[in-house]
C-alpha positions in Angstrom: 82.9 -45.0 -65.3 84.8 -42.3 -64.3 82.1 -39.3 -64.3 80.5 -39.1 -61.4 76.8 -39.5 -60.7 76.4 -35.3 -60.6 78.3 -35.3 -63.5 75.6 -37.9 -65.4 72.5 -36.4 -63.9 73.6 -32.8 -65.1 74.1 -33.7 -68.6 70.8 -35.9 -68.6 69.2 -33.0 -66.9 70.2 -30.5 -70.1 69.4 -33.1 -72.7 65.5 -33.2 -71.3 65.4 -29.4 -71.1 66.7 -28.9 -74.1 64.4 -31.5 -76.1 61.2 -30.2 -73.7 62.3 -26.3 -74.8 62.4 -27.4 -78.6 59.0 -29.2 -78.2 58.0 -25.6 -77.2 59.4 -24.0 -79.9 56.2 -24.6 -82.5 53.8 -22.6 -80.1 55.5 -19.7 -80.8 55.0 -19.9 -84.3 53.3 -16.6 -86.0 51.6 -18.5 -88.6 47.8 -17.5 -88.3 45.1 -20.0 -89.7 43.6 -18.9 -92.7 40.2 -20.5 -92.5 39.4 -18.1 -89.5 36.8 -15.6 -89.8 38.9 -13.1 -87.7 42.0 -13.7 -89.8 42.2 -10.7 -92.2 41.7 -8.4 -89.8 44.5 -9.4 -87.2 46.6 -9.8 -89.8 46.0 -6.0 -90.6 46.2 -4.9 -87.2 49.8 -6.6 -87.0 50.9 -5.3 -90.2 49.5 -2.0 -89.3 51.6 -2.0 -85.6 54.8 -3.7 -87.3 57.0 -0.4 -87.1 58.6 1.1 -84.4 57.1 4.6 -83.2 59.6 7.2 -84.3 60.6 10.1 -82.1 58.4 12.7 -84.3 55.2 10.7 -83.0 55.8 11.6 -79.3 54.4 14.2 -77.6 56.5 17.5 -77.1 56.8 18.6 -73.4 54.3 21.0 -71.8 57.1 23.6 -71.3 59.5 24.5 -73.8 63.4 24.3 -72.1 64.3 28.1 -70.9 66.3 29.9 -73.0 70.4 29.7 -71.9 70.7 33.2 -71.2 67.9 32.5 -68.6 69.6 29.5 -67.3 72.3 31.6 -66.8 70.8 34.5 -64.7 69.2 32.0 -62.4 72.9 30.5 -61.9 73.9 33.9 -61.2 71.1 34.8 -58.8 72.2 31.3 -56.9 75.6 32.5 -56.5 75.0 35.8 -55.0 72.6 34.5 -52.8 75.3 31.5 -51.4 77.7 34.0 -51.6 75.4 36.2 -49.2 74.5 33.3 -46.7 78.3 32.2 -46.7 78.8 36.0 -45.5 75.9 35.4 -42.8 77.5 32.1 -41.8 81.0 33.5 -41.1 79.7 36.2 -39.1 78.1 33.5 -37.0 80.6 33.0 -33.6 80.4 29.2 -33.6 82.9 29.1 -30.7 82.6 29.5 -27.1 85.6 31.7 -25.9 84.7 31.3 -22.4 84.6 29.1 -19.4 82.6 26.3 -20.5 81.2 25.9 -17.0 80.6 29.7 -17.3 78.8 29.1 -21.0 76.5 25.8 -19.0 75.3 28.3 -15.9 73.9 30.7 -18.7 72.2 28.3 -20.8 70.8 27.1 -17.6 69.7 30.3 -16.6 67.9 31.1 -19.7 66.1 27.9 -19.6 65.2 28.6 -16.2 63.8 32.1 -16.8 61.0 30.3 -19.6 58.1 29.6 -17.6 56.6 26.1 -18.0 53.1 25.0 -18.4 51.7 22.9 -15.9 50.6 20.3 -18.1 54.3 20.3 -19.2 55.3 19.4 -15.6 52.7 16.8 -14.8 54.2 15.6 -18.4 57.6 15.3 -16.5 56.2 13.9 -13.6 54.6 11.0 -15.5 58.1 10.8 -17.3 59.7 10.9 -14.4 57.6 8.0 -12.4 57.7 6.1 -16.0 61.3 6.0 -15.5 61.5 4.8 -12.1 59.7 2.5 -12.3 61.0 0.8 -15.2 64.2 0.7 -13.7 62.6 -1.3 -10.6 61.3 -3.6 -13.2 64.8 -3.9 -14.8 66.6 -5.2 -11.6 68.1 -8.4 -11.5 65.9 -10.9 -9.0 67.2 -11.7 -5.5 69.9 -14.7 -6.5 68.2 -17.8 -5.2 70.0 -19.7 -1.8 71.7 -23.3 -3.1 71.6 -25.6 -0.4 
């Protein structure tokens, strides 16, 4: 033969399915048995539930859509007020014109003229010590002596 075993085992392998899936195929029958006692009346709940709910038999929303004149003034109202913070943001000077090292000694200087808490600088402390010590922990060990 020239197929080779894959080949064989793939079209075996489709002929099962296929016969298992049409073995299958009678338990999805939607014949109901008569002689049940239940019978009529699943019958008439399936009949009754056989049509598709039409868009009439949804609920309406709780609010009605505004009206587009509405829609419109509330466009309107975003636009002045982006056109009012786009007037705030250019008067914004976003660059320094200065010496930068200038620009860093006042920064500084405000920062230094806040008074801090106490708790604030045992806070650092603890930060501080935190970081030294993990930094002694992250050394490399002495290299060991070969002989």
């Amino acid at each position: 033969m020239n197929a080779p075993n894959r080949k064989i085992a793939a079209v075996l392998f489709a002929i099962v399915a296929s016969g298992g899936l049409a073995a299958c195929a009678g338990s999805f029958d939607p014949a109901m048995d008569a002689r049940s006692p239940i019978a009529p009346r699943v019958q008439a709940l399936v009949d009754a539930n056989r049509v598709y709910p039409r868009w009439a038999d949804f609920p309406r929303a709780a609010e009605p859509m505004p009206e587009p004149v509405v829609i419109a003034a509330r466009v309107s109202s975003l636009r002045d007020t982006g056109g009012a913070l786009a007037g705030e943001v250019s008067r914004i000077d976003w660059q320094t014109a200065g010496d930068p090292a200038v620009f860093a000694a006042e920064v500084q200087a405000r920062i230094d003229s806040v008074q801090v808490a106490p708790v604030t600088g045992e806070t650092l402390a603890e930060i501080d010590e935190f970081v030294r010590l993990t930094r002694e922990r992250g050394r490399a060990p002495p290299p060991i002596e070969r002989r």
